[in-house]
C-alpha positions as CSV (number, residue, x, y, z in Angstrom):
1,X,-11.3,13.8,16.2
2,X,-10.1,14.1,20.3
3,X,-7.4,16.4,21.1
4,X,-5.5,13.3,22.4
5,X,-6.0,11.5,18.9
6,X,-4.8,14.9,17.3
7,X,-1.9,15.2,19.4
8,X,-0.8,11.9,18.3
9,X,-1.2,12.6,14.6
10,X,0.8,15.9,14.9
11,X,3.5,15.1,17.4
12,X,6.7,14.3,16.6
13,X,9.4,12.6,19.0
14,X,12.3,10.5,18.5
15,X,11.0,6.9,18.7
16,X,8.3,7.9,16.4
17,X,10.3,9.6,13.6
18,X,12.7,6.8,13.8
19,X,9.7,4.5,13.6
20,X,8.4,6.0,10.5
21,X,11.8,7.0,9.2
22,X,13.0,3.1,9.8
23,X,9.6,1.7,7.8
24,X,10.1,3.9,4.8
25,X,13.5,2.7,4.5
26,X,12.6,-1.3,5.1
27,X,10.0,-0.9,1.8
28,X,12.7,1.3,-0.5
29,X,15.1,-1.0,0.1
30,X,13.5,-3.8,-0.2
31,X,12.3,-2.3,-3.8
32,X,15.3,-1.7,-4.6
33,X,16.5,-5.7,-3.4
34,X,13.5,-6.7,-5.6
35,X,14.5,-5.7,-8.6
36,X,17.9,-6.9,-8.4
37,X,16.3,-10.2,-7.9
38,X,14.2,-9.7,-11.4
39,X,17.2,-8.6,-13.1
40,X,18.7,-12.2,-11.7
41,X,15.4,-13.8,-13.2
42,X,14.8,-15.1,-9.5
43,X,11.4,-13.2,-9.7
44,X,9.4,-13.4,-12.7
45,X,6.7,-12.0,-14.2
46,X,5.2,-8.4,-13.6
47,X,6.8,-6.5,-10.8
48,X,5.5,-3.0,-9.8
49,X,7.7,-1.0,-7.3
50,X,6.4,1.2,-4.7
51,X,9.8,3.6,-5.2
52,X,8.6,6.9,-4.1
53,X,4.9,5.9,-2.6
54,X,6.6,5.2,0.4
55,X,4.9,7.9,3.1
56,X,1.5,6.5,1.3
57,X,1.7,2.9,3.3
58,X,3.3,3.8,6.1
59,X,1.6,6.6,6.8
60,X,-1.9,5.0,6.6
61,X,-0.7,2.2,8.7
62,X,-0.1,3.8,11.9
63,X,-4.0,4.8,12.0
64,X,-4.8,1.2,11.5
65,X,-5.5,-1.6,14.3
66,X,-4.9,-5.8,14.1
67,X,-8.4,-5.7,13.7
68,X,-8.6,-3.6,10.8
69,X,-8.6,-5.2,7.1
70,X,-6.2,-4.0,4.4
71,X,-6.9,-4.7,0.9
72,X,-4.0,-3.7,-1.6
73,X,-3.1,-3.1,-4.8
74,X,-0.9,-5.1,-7.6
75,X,1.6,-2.2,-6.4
76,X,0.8,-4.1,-2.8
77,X,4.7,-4.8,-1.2
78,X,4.9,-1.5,0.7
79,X,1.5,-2.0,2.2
80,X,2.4,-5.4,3.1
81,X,5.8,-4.9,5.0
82,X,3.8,-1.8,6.6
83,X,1.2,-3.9,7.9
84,X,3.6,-6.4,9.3
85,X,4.3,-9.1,6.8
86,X,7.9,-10.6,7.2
87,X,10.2,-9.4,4.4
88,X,11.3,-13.4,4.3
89,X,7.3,-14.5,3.3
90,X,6.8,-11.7,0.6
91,X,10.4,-12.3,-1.0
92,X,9.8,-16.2,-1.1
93,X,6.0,-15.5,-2.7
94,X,7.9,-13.5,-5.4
95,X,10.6,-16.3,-6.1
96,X,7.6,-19.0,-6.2
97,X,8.1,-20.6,-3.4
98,X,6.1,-22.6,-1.0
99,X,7.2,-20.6,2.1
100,X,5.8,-17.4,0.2
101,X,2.8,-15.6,2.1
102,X,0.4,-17.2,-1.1
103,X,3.1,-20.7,-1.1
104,X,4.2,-19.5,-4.1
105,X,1.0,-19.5,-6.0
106,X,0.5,-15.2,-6.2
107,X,3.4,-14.3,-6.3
108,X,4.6,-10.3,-6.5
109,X,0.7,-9.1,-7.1
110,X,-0.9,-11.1,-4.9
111,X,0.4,-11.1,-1.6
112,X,-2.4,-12.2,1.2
113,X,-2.2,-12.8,4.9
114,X,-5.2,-13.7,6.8
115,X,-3.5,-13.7,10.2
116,X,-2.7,-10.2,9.8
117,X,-6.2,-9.1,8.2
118,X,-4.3,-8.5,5.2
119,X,-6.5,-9.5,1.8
120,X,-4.3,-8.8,-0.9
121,X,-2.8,-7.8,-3.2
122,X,-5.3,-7.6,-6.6
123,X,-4.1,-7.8,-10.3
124,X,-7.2,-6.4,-11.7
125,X,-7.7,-2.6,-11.6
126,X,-10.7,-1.9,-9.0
127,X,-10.6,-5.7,-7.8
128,X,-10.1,-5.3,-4.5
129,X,-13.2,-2.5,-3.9
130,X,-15.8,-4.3,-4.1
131,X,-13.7,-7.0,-1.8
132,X,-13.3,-4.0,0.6
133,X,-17.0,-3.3,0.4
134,X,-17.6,-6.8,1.5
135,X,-15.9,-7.3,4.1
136,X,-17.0,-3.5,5.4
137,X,-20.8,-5.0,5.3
138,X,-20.1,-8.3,7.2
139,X,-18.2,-5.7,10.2
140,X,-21.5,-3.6,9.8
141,X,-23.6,-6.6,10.2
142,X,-21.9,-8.1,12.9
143,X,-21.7,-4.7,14.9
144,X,-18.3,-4.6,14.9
145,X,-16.7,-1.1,15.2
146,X,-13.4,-1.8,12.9
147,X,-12.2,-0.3,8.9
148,X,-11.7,-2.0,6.0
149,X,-9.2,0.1,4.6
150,X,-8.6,-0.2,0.6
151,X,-6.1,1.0,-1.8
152,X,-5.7,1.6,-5.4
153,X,-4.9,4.2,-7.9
154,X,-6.1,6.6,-9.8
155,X,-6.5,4.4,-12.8
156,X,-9.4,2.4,-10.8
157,X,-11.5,5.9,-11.0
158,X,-12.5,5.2,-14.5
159,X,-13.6,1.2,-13.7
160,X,-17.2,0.4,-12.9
161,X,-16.1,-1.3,-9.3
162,X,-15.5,2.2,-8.3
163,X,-18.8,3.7,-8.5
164,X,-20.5,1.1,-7.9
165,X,-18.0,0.0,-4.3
166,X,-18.6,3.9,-3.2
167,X,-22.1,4.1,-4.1
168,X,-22.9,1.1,-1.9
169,X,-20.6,2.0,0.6
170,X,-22.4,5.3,0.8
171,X,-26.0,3.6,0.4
172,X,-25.3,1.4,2.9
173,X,-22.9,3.3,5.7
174,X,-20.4,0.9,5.4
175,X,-17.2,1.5,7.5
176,X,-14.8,1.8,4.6
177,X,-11.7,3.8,4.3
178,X,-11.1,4.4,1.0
179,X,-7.3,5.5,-0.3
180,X,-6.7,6.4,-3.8
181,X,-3.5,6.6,-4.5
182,X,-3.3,9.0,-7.3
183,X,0.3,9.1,-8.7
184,X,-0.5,10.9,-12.1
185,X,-0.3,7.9,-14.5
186,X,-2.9,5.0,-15.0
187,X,-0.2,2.8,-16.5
188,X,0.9,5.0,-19.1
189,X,-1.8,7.4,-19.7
190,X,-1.6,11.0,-17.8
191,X,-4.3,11.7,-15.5
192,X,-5.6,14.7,-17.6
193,X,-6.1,12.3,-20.6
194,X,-7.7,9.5,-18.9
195,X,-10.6,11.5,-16.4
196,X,-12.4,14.4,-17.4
197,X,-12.6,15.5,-13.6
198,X,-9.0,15.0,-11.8
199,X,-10.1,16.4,-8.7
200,X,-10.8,12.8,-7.4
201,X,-11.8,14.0,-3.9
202,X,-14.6,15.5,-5.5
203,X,-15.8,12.5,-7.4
204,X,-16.0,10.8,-4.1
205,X,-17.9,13.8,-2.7
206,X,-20.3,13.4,-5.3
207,X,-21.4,10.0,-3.1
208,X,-22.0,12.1,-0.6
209,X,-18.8,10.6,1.3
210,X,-16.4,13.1,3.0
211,X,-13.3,13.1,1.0
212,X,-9.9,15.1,1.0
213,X,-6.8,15.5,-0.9
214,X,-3.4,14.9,1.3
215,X,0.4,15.3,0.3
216,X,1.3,11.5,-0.4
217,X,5.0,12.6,-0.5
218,X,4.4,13.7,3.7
219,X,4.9,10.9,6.0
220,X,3.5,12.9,9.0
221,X,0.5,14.5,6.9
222,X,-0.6,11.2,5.6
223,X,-0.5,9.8,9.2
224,X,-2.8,12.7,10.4
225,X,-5.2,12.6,7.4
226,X,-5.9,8.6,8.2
227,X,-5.9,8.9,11.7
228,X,-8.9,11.3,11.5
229,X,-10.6,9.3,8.5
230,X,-9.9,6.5,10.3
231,X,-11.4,7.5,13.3
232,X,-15.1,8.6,11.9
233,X,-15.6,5.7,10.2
234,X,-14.9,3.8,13.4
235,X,-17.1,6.2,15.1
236,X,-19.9,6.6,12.6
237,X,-19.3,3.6,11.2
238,X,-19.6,5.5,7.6
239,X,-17.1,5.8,4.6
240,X,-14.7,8.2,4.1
241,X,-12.1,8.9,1.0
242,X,-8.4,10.0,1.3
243,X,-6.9,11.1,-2.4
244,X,-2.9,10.7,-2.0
245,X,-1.2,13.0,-4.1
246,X,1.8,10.8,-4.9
247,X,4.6,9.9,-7.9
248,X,6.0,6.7,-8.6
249,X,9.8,7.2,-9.4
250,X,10.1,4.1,-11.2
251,X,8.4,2.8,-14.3
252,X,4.7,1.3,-13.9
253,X,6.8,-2.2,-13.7
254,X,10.0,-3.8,-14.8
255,X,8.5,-4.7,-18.5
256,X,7.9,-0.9,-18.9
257,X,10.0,1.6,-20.9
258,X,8.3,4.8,-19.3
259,X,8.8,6.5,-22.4
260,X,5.6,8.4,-21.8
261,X,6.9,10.8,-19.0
262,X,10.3,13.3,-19.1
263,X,13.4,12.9,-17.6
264,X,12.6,16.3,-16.2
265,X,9.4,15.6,-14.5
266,X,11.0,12.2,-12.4
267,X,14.0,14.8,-11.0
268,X,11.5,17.0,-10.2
269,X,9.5,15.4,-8.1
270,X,12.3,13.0,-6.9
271,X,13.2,16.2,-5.5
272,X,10.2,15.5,-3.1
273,X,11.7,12.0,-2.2
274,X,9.7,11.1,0.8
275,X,12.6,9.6,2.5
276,X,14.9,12.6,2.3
277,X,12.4,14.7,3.2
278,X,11.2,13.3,6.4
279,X,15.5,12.8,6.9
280,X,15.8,16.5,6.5
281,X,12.7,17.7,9.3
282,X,14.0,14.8,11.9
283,X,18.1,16.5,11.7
284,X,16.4,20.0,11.6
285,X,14.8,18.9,15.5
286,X,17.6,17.4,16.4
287,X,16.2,14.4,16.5
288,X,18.4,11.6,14.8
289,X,22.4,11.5,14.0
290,X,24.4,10.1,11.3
291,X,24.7,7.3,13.8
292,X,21.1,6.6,13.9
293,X,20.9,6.5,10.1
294,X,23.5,4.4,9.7
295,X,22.2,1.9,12.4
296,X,18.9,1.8,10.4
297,X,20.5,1.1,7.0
298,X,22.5,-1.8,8.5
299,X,19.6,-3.7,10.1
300,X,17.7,-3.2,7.2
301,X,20.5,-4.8,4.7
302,X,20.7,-7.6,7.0
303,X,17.1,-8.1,7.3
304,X,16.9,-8.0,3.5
305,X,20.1,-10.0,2.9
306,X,18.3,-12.6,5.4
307,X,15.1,-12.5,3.3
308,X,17.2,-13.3,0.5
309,X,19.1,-16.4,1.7
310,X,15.2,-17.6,2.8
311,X,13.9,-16.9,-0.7
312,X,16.6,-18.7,-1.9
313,X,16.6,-21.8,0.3
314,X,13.1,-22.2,0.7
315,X,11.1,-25.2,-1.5
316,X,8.8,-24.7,-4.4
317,X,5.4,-26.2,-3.7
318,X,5.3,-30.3,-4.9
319,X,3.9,-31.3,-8.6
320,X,1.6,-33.3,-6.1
321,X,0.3,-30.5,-5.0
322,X,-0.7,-29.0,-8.1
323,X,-4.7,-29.2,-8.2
324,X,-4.6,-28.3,-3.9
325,X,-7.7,-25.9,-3.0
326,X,-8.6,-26.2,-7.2
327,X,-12.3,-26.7,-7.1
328,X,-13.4,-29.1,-9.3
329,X,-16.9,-29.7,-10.9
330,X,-18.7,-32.4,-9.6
331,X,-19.5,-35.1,-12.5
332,X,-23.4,-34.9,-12.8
């Protein structure tokens, strides 16, 4: 990595912190707007907040280029307003309708936009590695110095697609970022009783791909960590593996009754709330006011309140419309 890159990744001014600061706050709010909707049974279905993964996304995204790919989770609306995705397309995917970055057809897990190189948003655990992988080969083929960067959680460890994504990856020196977002619980099911090796890092060092384990609840450490990974694989054009040490502060999704964790762990690690924490180290330089923060909360409510009034007034996709881009088989 170049001393200019590192600088980068390590400095912190104003415009930046507020940057990050302001992006952390546009995906917990937006959360928090979300479930409100559910609760109004505007959005049905599953929904899976991102409440406390928010350095994770944002983080990542700053060592990201347009040109880069992103391929998500079902836990995918933080890494689609990080990557750039109006608030107004991923709220009108999750109320159905047309106007909805999938038209309504995906809605909260499958969020896709090709115009930003984003390629979902996958409901099955592991799906989107081997889609990563893919696209990865078709850069490497074409000579094209860019990442395919790919999330998903720890529960995807113990699926087939991720041996077999990191194998080829690794086989094949595939420019692949890979980001396992490891917050503890597959689901329902603790880390320690689901793999008999948690150190994930190591599993992917066992590909021979350079991996490391970074504090998913720093904003600025996450940012370094993927500007550096980043940066190899565009320069070696190889993988490389990021394990983000995070905590979801919500249940797995609306439908779940989190009985499987204590009261007592949540506050404890909510006491590692990104948000706060990144608050707390921008007043302690002197580098945002009460003012500022209240300026940020504003223009996020009112981008949220607008994403709302979109949602709502937006149209749901014609009965006509129904067997559009269905592929059919041909009668012999």
């Amino acid at each position: 990595m170049s001393t200019e890159a590192t600088a980068k990744a390590t400095t912190l001014d104003r415009d930046h912190g507020l940057r990050l600061l302001r992006e952390m706050l546009r995906i917990r709010r937006f959360e928090e707007r979300a479930a409100e909707q559910y609760s109004l049974a505007k959005i049905r279905g599953f929904l899976h907040l991102y409440i406390g993964e928010e350095a994770v996304a944002v983080g990542v995204m700053q060592a990201l280029t347009p040109n880069d790919a992103v391929v998500a989770t079902y836990r995918e609306h933080g890494h689609a307003l990080a990557r750039g995705l109006p608030a107004s397309s991923l709220m009108a995917e999750m109320f159905g309708k047309a106007s909805g970055c999938s038209r309504g057809r995906g809605g909260s897990m499958h969020f896709f936009d090709v115009s930003r190189r984003f390629y979902g948003g996958y409901a099955i655990v592991g799906g989107g590695l081997p889609i990563a992988v893919g696209l990865a080969l078709a850069d490497a083929m074409q000579g094209r110095r860019r990442v395919s960067a790919c999330f998903f959680g720890e529960g995807a460890v113990a699926e087939g697609e991720f041996h077999e994504s990191l194998n080829l990856a690794a086989l094949w020196k595939l420019p692949v970022l890979f980001l396992c977002e490891n917050n503890l619980y597959a689901m329902g099911t603790p880390i320690v009783q689901e793999l008999a090796v948690t150190d994930i890092a190591a599993r992917a060092r066992s590909y021979g791909i350079p991996a490391h384990a970074v504090d998913g609840m720093d904003v600025l450490e996450v940012e370094a960590a993927a500007r550096r990974a980043a940066d190899e694989v565009r320069e070696t054009g190889e993988p490389r593996f990021l394990e983000l040490r995070t905590y979801r502060f919500r249940a797995h999704s609306m439908a779940d009754p989190d009985l499987y964790r204590t009261k007592e762990e949540i506050e404890r690690w909510k006491r590692r709330d990104p948000i706060v924490l990144f608050e707390e180290r921008l007043r302690a330089a002197e580098l945002i006011s009460d003012g500022d923060l209240e300026e940020l909360e504003a223009a996020v409510a009112a981008e949220l309140d607008e994403a709302i009034a979109f949602a709502d007034a937006a149209p749901i996709e014609p009965v006509e419309d129904l067997l559009k881009d269905v592929t059919t088989p041909r009668s012999p």
